[in-house]
C-alpha positions in Angstrom: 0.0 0.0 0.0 1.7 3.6 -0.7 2.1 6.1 1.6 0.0 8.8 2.9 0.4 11.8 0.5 2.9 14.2 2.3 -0.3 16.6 2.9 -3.7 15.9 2.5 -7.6 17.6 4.1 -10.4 16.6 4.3 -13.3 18.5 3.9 -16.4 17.6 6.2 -19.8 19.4 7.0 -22.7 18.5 9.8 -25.1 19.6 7.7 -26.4 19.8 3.9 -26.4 23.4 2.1 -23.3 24.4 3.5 -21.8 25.3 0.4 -18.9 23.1 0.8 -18.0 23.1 -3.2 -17.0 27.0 -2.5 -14.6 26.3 0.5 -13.5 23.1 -1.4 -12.7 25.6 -4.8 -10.8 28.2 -2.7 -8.7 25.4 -0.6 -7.9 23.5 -3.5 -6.3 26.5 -5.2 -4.2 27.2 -2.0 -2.7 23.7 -2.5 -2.4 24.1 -6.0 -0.4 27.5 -5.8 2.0 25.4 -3.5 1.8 21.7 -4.4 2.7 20.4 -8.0 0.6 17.2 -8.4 -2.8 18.1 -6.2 -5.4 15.3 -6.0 -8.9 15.5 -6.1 -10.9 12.6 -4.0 -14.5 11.8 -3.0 -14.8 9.4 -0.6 -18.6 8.9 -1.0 -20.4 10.1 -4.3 -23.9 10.9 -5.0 -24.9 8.4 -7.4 -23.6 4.9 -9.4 -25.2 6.1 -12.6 -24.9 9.9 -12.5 -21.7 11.5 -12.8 -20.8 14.2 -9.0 -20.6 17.5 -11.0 -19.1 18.9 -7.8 -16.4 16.1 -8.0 -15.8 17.3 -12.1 -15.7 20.4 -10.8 -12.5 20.1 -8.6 -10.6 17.7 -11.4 -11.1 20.6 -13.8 -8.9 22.9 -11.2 -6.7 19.8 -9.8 -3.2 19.2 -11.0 -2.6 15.3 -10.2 -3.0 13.1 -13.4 -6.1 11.6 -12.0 -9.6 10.9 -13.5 -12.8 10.5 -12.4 -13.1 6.7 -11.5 -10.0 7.2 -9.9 -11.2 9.9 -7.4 -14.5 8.2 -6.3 -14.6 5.8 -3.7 -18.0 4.1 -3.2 -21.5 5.2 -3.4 -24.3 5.4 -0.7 -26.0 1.9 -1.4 -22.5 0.3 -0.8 -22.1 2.0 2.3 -25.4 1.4 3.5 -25.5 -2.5 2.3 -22.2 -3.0 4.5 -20.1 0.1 6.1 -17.0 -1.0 7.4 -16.1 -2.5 3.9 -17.0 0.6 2.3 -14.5 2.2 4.7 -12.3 -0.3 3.6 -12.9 -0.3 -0.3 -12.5 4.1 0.3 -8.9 3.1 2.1 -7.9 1.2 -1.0 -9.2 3.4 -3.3 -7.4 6.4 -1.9 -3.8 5.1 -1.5 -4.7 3.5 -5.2 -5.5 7.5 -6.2 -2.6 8.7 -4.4 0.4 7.4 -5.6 -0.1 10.2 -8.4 -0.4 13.3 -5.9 1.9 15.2 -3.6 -1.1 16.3 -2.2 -4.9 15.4 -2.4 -8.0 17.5 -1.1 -10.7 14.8 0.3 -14.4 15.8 0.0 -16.8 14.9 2.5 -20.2 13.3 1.7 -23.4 15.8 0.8 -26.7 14.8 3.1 -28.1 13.6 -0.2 -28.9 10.3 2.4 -28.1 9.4 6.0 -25.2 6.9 5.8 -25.4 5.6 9.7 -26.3 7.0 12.4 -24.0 10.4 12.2 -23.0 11.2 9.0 -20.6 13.7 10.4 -19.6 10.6 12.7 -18.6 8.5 9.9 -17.5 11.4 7.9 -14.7 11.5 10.7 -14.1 7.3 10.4 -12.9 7.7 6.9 -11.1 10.5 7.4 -9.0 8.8 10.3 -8.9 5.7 8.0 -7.1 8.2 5.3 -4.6 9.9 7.4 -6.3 13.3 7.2 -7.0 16.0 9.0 -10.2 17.8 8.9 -11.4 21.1 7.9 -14.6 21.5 8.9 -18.0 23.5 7.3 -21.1 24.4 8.6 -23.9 26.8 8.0 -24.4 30.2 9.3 -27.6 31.0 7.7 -29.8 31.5 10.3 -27.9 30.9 13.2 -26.7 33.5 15.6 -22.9 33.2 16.9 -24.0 32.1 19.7 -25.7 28.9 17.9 -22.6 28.6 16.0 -20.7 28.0 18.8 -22.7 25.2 20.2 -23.0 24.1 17.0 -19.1 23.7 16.3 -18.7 22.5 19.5 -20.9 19.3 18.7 -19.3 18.8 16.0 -15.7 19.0 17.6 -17.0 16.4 20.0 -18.6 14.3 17.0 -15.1 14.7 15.3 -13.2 14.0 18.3 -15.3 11.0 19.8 -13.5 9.3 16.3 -10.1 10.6 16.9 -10.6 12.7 13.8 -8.0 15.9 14.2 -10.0 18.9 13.6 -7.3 21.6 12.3 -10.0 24.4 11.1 -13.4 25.6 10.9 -15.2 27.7 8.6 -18.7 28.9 8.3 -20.6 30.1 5.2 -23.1 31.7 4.2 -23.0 33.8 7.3 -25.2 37.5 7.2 -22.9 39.9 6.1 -23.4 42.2 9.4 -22.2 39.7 11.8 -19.2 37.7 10.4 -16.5 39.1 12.8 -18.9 38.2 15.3 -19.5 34.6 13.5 -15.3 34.3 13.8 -14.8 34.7 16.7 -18.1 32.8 17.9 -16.1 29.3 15.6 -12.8 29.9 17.6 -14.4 26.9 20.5 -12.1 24.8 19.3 -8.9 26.2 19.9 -8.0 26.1 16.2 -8.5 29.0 13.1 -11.6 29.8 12.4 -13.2 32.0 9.5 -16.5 33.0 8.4 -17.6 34.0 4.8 -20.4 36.0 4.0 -23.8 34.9 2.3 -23.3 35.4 -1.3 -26.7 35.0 -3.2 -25.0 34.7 -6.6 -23.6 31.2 -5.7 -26.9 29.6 -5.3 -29.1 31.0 -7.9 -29.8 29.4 -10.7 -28.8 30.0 -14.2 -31.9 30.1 -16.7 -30.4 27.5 -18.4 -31.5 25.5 -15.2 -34.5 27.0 -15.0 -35.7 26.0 -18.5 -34.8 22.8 -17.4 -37.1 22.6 -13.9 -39.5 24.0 -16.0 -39.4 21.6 -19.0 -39.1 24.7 -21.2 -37.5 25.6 -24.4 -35.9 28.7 -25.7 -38.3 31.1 -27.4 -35.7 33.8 -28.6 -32.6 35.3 -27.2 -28.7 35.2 -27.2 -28.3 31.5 -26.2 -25.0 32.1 -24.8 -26.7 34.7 -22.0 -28.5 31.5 -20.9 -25.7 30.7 -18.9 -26.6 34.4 -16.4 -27.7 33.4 -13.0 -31.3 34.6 -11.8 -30.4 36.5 -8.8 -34.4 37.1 -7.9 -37.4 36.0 -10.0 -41.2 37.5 -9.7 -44.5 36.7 -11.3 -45.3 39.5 -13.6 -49.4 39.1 -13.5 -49.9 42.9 -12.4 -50.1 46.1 -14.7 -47.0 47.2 -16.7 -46.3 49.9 -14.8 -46.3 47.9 -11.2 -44.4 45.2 -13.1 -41.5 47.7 -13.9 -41.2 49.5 -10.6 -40.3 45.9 -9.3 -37.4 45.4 -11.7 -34.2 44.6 -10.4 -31.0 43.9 -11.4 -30.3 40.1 -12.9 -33.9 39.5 -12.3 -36.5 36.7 -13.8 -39.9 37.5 -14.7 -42.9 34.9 -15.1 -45.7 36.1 -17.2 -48.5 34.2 -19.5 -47.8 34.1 -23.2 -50.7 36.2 -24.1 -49.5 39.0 -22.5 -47.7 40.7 -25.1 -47.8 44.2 -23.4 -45.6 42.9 -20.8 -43.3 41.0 -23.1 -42.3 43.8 -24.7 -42.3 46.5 -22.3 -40.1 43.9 -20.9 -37.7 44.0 -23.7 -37.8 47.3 -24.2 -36.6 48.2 -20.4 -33.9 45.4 -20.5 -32.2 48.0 -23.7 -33.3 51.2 -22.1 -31.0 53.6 -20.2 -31.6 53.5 -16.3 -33.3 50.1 -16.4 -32.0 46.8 -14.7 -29.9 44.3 -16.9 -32.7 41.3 -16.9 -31.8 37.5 -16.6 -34.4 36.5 -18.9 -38.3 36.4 -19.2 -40.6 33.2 -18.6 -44.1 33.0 -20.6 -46.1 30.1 -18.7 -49.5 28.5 -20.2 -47.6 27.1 -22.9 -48.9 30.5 -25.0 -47.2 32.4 -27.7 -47.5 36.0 -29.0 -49.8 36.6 -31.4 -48.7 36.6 -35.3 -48.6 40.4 -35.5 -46.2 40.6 -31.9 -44.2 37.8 -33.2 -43.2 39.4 -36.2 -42.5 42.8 -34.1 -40.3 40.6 -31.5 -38.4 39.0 -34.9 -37.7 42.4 -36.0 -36.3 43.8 -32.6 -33.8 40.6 -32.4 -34.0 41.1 -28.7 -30.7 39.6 -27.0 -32.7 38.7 -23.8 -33.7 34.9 -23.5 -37.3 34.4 -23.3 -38.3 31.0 -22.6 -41.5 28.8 -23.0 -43.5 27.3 -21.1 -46.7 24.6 -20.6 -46.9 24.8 -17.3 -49.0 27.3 -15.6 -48.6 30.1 -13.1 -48.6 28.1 -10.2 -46.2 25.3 -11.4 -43.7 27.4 -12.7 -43.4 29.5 -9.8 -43.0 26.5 -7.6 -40.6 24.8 -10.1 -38.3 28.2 -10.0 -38.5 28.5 -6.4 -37.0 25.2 -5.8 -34.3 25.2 -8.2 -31.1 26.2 -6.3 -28.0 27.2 -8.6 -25.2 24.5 -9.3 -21.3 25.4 -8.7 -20.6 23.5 -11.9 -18.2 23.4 -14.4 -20.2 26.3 -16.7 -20.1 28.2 -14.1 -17.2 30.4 -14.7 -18.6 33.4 -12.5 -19.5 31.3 -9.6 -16.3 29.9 -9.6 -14.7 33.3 -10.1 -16.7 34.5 -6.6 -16.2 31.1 -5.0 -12.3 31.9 -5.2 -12.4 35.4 -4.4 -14.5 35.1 -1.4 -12.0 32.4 0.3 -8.8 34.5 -0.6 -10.5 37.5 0.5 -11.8 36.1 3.9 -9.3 33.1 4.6 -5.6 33.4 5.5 -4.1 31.2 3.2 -1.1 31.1 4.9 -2.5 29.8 8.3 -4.4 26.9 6.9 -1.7 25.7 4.8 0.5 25.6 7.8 -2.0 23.7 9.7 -2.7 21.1 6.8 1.1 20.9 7.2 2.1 21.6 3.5 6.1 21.3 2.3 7.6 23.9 0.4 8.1 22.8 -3.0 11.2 22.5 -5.2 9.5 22.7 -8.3 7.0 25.3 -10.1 3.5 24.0 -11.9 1.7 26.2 -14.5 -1.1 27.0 -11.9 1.9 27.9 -9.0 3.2 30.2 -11.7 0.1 31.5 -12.2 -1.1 31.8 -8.9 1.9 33.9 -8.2 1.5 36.1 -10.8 -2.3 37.1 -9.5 -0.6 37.4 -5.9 2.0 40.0 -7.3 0.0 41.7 -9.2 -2.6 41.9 -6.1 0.0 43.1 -4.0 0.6 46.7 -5.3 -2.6 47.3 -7.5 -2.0 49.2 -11.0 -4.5 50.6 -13.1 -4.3 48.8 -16.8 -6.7 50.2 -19.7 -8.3 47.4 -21.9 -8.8 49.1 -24.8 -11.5 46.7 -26.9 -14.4 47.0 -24.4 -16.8 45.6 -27.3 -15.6 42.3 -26.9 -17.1 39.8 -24.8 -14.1 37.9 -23.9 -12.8 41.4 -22.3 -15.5 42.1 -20.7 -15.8 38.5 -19.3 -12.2 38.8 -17.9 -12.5 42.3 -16.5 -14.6 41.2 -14.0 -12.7 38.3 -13.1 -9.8 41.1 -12.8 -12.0 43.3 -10.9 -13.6 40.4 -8.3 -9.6 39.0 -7.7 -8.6 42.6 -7.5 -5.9 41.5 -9.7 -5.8 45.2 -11.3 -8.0 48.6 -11.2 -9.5 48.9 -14.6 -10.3 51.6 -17.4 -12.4 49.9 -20.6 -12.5 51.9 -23.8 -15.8 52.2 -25.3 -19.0 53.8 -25.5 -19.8 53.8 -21.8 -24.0 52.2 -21.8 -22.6 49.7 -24.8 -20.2 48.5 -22.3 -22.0 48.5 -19.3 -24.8 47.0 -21.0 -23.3 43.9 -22.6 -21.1 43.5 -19.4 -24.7 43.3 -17.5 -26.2 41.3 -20.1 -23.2 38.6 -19.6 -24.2 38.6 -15.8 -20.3 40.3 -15.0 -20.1 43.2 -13.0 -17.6 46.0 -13.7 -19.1 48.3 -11.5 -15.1 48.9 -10.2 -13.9 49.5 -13.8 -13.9 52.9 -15.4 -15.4 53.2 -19.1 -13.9 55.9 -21.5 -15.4 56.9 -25.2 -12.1 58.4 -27.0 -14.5 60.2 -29.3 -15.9 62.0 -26.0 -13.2 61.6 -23.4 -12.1 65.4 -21.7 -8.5 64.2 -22.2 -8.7 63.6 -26.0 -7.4 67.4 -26.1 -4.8 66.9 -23.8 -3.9 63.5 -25.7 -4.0 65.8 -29.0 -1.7 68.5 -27.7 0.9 65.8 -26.9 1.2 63.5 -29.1 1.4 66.4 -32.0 4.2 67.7 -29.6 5.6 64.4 -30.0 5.2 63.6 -33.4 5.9 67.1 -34.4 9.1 65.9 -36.6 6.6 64.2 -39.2 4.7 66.6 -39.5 2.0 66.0 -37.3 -0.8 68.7 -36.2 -3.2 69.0 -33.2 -6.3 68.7 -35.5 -4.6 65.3 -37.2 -3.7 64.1 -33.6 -7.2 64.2 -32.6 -8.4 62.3 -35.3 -5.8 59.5 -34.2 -6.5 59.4 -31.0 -10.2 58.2 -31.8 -8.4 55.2 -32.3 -8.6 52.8 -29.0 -5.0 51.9 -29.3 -3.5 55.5 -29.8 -5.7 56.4 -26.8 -5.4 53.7 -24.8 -1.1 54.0 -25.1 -1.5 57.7 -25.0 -3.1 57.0 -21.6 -0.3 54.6 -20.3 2.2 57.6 -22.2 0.7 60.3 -19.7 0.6 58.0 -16.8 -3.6 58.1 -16.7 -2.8 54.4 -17.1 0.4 52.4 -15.9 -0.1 49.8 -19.0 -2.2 48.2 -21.6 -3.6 44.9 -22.5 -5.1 44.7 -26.3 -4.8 42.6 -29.7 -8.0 39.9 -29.0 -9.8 42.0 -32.0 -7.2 43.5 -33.6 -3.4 42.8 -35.2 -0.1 43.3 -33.3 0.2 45.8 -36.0 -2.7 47.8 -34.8 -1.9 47.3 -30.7 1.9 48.0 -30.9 2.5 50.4 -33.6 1.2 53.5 -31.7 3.5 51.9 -28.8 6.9 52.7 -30.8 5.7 56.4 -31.9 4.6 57.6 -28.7 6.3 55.3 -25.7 9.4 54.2 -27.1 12.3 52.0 -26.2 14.0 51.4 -22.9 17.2 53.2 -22.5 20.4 50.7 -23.9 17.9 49.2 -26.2 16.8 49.8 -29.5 14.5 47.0 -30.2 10.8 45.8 -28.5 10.4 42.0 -28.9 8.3 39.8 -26.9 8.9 36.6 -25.2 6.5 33.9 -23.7 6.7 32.5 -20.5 6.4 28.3 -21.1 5.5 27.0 -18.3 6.3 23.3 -18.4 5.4 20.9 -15.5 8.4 21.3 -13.2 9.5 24.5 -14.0 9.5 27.9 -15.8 11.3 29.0 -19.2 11.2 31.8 -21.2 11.2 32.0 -25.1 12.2 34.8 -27.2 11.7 36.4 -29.5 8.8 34.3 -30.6 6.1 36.7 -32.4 7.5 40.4 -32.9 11.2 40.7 -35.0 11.2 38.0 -38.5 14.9 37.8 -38.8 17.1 39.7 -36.3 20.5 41.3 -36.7 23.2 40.0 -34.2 22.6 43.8 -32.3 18.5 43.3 -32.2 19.7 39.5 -30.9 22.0 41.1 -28.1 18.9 43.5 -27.5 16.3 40.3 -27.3 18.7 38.6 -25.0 19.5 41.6 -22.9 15.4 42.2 -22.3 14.5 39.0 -22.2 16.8 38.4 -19.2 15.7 41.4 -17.7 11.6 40.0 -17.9 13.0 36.5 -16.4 14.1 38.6 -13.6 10.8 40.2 -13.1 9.1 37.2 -13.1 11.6 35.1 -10.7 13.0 33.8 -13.1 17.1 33.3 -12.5 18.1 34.2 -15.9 20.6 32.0 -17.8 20.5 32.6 -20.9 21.1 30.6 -24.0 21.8 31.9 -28.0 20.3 29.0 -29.5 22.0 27.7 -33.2 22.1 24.6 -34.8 25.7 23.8 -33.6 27.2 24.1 -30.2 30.4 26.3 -29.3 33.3 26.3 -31.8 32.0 23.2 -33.6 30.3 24.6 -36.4 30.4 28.0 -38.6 28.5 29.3 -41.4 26.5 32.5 -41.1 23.7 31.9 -39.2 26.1 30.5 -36.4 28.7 33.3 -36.8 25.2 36.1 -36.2 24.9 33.8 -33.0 28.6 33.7 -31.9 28.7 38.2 -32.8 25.3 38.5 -30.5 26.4 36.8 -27.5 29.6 38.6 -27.8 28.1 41.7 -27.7 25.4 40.5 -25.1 29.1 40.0 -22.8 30.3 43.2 -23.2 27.0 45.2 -22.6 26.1 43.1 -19.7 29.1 41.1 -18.4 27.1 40.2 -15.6 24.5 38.2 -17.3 25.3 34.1 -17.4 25.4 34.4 -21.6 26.1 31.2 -23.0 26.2 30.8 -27.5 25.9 29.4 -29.9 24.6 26.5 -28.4 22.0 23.9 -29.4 18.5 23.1 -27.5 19.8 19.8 -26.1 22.7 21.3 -24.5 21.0 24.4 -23.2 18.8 22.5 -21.1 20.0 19.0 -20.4 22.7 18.1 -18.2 24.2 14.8 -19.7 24.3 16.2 -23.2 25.7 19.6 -21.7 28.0 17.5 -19.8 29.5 16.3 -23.2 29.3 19.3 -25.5 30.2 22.3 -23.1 31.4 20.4 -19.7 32.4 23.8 -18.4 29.7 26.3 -19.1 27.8 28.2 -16.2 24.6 28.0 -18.4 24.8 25.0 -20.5 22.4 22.1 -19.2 20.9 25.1 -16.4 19.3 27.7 -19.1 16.2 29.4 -17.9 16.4 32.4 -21.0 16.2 30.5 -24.8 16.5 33.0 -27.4 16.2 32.0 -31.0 18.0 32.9 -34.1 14.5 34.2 -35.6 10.9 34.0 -35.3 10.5 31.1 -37.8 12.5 29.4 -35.7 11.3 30.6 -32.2 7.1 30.3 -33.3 7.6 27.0 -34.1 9.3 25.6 -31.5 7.0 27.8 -28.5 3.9 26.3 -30.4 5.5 22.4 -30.8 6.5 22.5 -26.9 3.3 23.7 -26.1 1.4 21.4 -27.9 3.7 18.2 -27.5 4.6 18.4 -23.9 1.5 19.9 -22.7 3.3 23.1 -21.7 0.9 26.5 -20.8 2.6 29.3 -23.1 1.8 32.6 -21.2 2.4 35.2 -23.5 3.6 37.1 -26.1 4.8 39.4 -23.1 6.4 42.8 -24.8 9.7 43.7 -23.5 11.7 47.1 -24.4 9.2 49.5 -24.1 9.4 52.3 -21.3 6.2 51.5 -20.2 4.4 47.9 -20.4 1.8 47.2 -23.4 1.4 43.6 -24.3 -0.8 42.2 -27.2 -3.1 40.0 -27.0 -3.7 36.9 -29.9 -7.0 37.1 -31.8 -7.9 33.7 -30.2 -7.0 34.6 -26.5 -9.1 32.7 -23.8 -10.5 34.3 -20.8 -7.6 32.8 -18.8 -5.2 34.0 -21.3 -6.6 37.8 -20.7 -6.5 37.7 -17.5 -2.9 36.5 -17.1 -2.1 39.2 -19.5 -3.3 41.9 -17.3 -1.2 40.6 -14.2 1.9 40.4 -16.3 1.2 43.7 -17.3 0.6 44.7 -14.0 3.7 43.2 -12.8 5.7 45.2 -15.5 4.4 48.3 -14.3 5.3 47.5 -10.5 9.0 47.4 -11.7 8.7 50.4 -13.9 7.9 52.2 -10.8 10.9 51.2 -8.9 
């Protein structure tokens, strides 16, 4: 039988509705940010037949190479038919599991069913049978802190009647006004306690899963808004005018089909200025609009799902009162709160130490990560986004915003962006929103950058015509220190997001070219690649430059720069033009910064593995230890960032700009969420060491 993982927690409430899945999200990310392989395990699952979407919740954000049947231990029937040898078929199951994990994050059963007599009680018995220490959840809805503390202390009894070690206690969904109160009411145990506030968000449910309690279908609508949570839902059978003075914001109206005044005084006040943002509209009785309304409702193309219904008022307001929201895998803004409510109300720090977690020798993709959002956190800088009419900027701004990862400013016509950001169900209340065509500083902007550009001829009237352009404002704004950097490029070119960057920002001093350089992120460890995406075929002084910058960024990052001039042969071995540009760039890289660890020409293999190094270069500083790879030019580079990250499964953070005075990085045109948001921490991070 392997060993116990070196740490491992398990996660146990005394109650159902405790919203264990959030405290499970927000732990398992702690882990994650300081344990390479973390393990995802459920020692008792819902069902035989259907799959735990709270259990394919956590594998998505685990970082063991484990799949589901490997993280389940037994169902209910099993542990009711016999439960000591479901105890031990969990035991086997887990030590199976964790020979892939440094660390694994036990969940505790739901109160879909009573297992025997305490489920708590035999909650604890598995969790003594596995080694692991609990972290236990219970409900503060309510409860006064006074309840809470009797209520933990049962528990800690319950827990300690089994010789389960209780190492922490949190309780959610506490009212907002009394969780220092709440806090200090858990602390019965002697051990850290925390309380997080009731977040309504996190249990309502998406009209997606209302259509489905309802056994409706869409009518019209943006199917992708589907996925908005219903914060608040009202039957709509009074007049118009009573029916909009109840509006609120991310709210779901009943109303029967027939009532086409209401349907589209609905619609209308979803669009209109100083309205709420509805979830979506539900018309009951299994009625349509008539022919004439239909044809009006095709021609206004409302955005705003309306769904359809046969059931009648009744039923469908007692199917969507008992529908309660799923943390689920499509729920990227539930997870997004879930994560920033633990790392706003939890000291991370504490309950690692507790859990007992090792410091790590190597770095994962989501440690890297993780860092980056916690340096970026830790001295807030404003970045502008300047394409504020895209939905996957919009999306990540309020994952920014929510993390308080960054303070914002969007570019774009202010209700547009407001609007869709509402429509999407994100909030950007936090951000700022700029029109360039209307902004007071576009004069200012004007003055200066004429002033700047005066040597081509450029005039204040031409200037303000350029500076209706997001990226000329946006950069003008980082230029005049209204911003401290920019993130663009997911709608437009790196032409289009850089250009204004070299008329107006310019180059660091001691360097004369901007390139970029991603960030590879392998399983073990952290490399950095230039210059992959910005200069075709560089000279040997633009390769010096590269190197120069691109040890320089590794530095930012934590990187310990040693740096390699990649070539197709290795020291004195092989010559030939391409080699001797090499061999005259890390010459020059010596002499400009003899303190660098420069190593060149050199190939791959002997940059970055020891035995071959060993061979080749036996006495080289960097050969066989490189951190910095920089290519001979970009055909070269693009290929080989895009064949590591697709053949060795590396995350490629990036292209990150390097150069410039002040930090703009472009985007790609098929940037994820993730990707944005990493983007705007790097960014961020830039512009904490510009100000230094």
């Amino acid at each position: 039988m392997a060993a116990t993982p070196v740490s491992s927690v398990y996660i146990a409430s005394s109650e159902g509705d405790t919203g264990k899945s959030t405290v499970a999200l927000g732990v398992l990310q702690m882990l994650a940010a300081t344990t390479p392989r973390v393990g995802v395990f459920r020692p008792i699952t819902r069902s035989a037949t259907e799959r735990d979407y709270i259990l394919e919740l956590l594998l998505e954000h685990s970082t063991a190479d484990v799949d589901y049947e490997q993280a389940i231990g037994v169902n209910y029937e099993q542990v009711h038919a016999d439960p000591d040898a479901a105890i031990s078929e969990i035991v086997m199951r887990y030590h199976d599991m964790a020979k892939h994990c440094d660390a694994v994050l036990i969940l505790g059963s739901d109160y879909t069913d009573v297992a025997s007599p305490s489920e708590l009680r035999y909650n604890a018995r598995i969790a003594v049978n596995l080694g692991a220490p609990v972290l236990l959840v219970v409900r503060g809805a309510g409860r006064s802190p006074n309840d809470l503390s009797h209520l933990v202390e049962l528990c800690a009894n319950e827990l300690n009647s089994e010789h389960a070690k209780l190492v922490a206690v949190i309780a959610n969904r506490c009212e907002p006004a009394l969780l220092d109160e709440d806090a200090d009411a858990l602390k019965v145990g002697g051990v850290p306690a925390w309380a997080l506030p009731e977040v309504p968000l996190l249990t309502a449910p998406t009209m997606e899963e209302l259509c489905e309690a309802i056994h409706g279908e869409i009518y019209s609508g943006d199917p992708e808004l589907m996925q908005r949570e219903a914060l608040e839902v009202i039957v709509g059978s009074m007049t118009i005018e009573h029916i909009l003075e109840r509006l609120g914001e991310g709210m779901a109206v009943i109303a029967p089909g027939d009532r086409s005044d209401v349907l589209l005084a609905l619609v209308n006040a979803h669009e209109a200025a100083g309205f709420p943002s509805l979830a979506g509209i539900i018309m009951n009785g299994g009625m349509r609009p008539k022919p004439t309304i239909e044809r009006l409702m095709e021609g206004l193309k409302p955005k705003l799902p309306i769904l359809s219904t046969n059931l009648g008022t009744f039923e469908t307001a007692k199917a969507v009162s008992r529908t309660r929201g799923r943390v689920s895998l499509s729920s990227i803004r539930k997870v997004d709160t879930a994560l920033a409510l633990m790392e706003e109300r939890v000291d991370a720090r504490e309950l690692l130490r507790q859990i007992e977690v090792p410091i790590p020798s190597v770095v994962t993709p989501q440690m890297f990560e993780y860092q980056l959002i916690e340096r970026a956190r830790g001295d807030r800088k404003r970045i502008v986004l300047p394409e504020g009419d895209d939905d996957r900027i919009l999306r990540a701004a309020g994952r920014v915003l929510q993390r308080k990862i960054a303070d914002l400013t969007i570019l774009g016509d202010e209700a547009t962006v407001r609007g869709r950001a509402a429509e999407l169900g994100v909030n950007i209340d936090a951000a700022e929103v700029l029109d360039p065509r209307t902004c007071p500083l576009r004069d200012e902007f004007a003055e200066e950058y004429a002033r700047l550009r005066a040597h081509k001829g450029m005039t204040v009237d031409r200037a303000r015509e350029y500076l209706t352009d997001i990226s000329y404002f946006g950069t003008m704004m980082v230029q005049m220190g209204v911003a401290d950097g920019m993130v663009s490029g997911a709608a437009h070119t790196t032409a289009h997001t850089i250009r204004p960057s070299f008329e107006i920002i310019k180059t660091q001093p001691g360097v004369s070219t901007v390139s970029s350089v991603f960030l590879m992120c392998l399983a073990d460890r952290v490399l950095v690649y230039g210059d992959c995406a910005v200069v075709p075929d560089p000279t040997s002084e633009q390769l010096a430059d590269i190197a120069i910058s691109s040890a320089r960024t590794a530095a930012q990052f934590g990187i310990d720069p040693k740096v390699a001039m990649l070539s197709y042969s290795t020291g004195e071995s092989g010559s030939g033009a391409d080699v001797d540009k090499v061999r005259t760039a890390t010459k020059l890289v010596h002499e400009r910064s003899p303190e660098l660890l420069v190593e060149g020409p050199i190939q791959y293999d002997a940059a970055i593995e020891p035995t071959v190094a060993s061979t080749k270069l036996p006495n080289s500083e960097v050969a066989g230890r490189a951190t910095v790879f920089i290519f001979p030019d970009l055909n070269t580079g693009n290929n080989t960032y895009k064949a590591v990250q697709r053949s060795a499964g590396a995350v490629a953070i990036g292209p990150v700009l390097q150069g410039l005075r002040k930090p703009v990085n472009d985007l790609s045109r098929g940037a994820l969420v993730a990707d944005i948001v990493n983007t705007v921490a790097i960014t961020a991070i830039q512009a904490q060491q510009e100000a230094l």
